[in-house]
N, C-alpha and C positions, 0 to 999 in steps of 0.2 A: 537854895534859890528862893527870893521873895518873891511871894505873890504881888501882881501888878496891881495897882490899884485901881479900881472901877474909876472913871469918871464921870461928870454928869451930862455926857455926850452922848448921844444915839449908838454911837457903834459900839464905844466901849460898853454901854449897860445892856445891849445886846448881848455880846457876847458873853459875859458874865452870865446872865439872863440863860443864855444858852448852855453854859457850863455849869451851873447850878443844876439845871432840871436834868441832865445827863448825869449827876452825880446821886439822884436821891432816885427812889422807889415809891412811885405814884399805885395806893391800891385800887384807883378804881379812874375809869375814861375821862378825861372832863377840858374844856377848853376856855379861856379867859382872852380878851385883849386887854393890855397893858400900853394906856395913853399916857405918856412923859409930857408934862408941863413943862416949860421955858423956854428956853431958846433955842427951840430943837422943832416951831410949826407943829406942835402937836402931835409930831408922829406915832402911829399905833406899832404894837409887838402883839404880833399873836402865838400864843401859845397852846399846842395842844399836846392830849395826854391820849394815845389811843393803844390797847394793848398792852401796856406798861411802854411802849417806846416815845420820848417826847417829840415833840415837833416843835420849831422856834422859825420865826418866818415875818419879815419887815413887812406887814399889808393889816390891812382891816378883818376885821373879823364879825360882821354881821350875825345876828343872832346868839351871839357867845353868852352861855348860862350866867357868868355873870361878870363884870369888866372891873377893871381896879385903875383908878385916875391918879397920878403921883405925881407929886414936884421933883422936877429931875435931879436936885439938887439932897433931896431926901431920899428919891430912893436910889442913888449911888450910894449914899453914907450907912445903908440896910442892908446893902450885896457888900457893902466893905466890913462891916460890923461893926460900924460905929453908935448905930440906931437901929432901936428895938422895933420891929413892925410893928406891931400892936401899938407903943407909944404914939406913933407917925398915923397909925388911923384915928387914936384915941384925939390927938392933937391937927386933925385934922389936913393934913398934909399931905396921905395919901388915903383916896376912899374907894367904898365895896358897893358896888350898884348889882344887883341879880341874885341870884339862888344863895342866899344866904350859907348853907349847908356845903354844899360845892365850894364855895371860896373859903369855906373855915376849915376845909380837910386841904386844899391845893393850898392857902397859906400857910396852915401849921406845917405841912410836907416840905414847904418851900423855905420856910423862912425861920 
């Protein structure tokens, strides 16, 4: 069976979103919101790590260690494997605002 392909829609990179972090092993607590640019009103994903058990939940995430802002278009083609994370920060297309340290252990974990 093939894997479905993310799209750059709200539900689909959720759910991806959400079956990514159920599949990896986070060593340490940490929480991010994740804002998709485009045609999607800017909606937030928050993600948390507590325990090892993730959390994934369509709302805002005030005070999150640190946020990651993405074109929805980029980072579907990141959850599909088209696009390297790192490249898409380096190229500015998705970016890291907060605890530097925190977001380079949840993206290496993630992505």
């Amino acid at each position: 069976m093939q894997k479905k392909k993310v799209e750059p829609k709200f539900g689909s990179i959720f759910r991806a979103v959400e079956e990514k972090v159920s599949k990896v092993s986070f060593l340490q607590d940490t929480a991010t919101q994740i804002t998709l640019n485009g045609n999607l009103d800017n909606l937030p994903l928050y993600v948390k790590i507590e325990d090892g058990i993730p959390e994934v939940a369509p709302y805002e995430y005030i005070n999150a260690p640190f946020y990651i802002d993405a074109d929805a278009e980029t980072f579907a083609a990141v959850l599909n494997g088209e696009k390297d994370f790192v490249v898409a920060v380096v190229q500015g297309s998705i970016t890291i605002n907060g605890d530097a340290a925190q977001a380079v252990v949840f993206c290496s974990t993630l992505f």
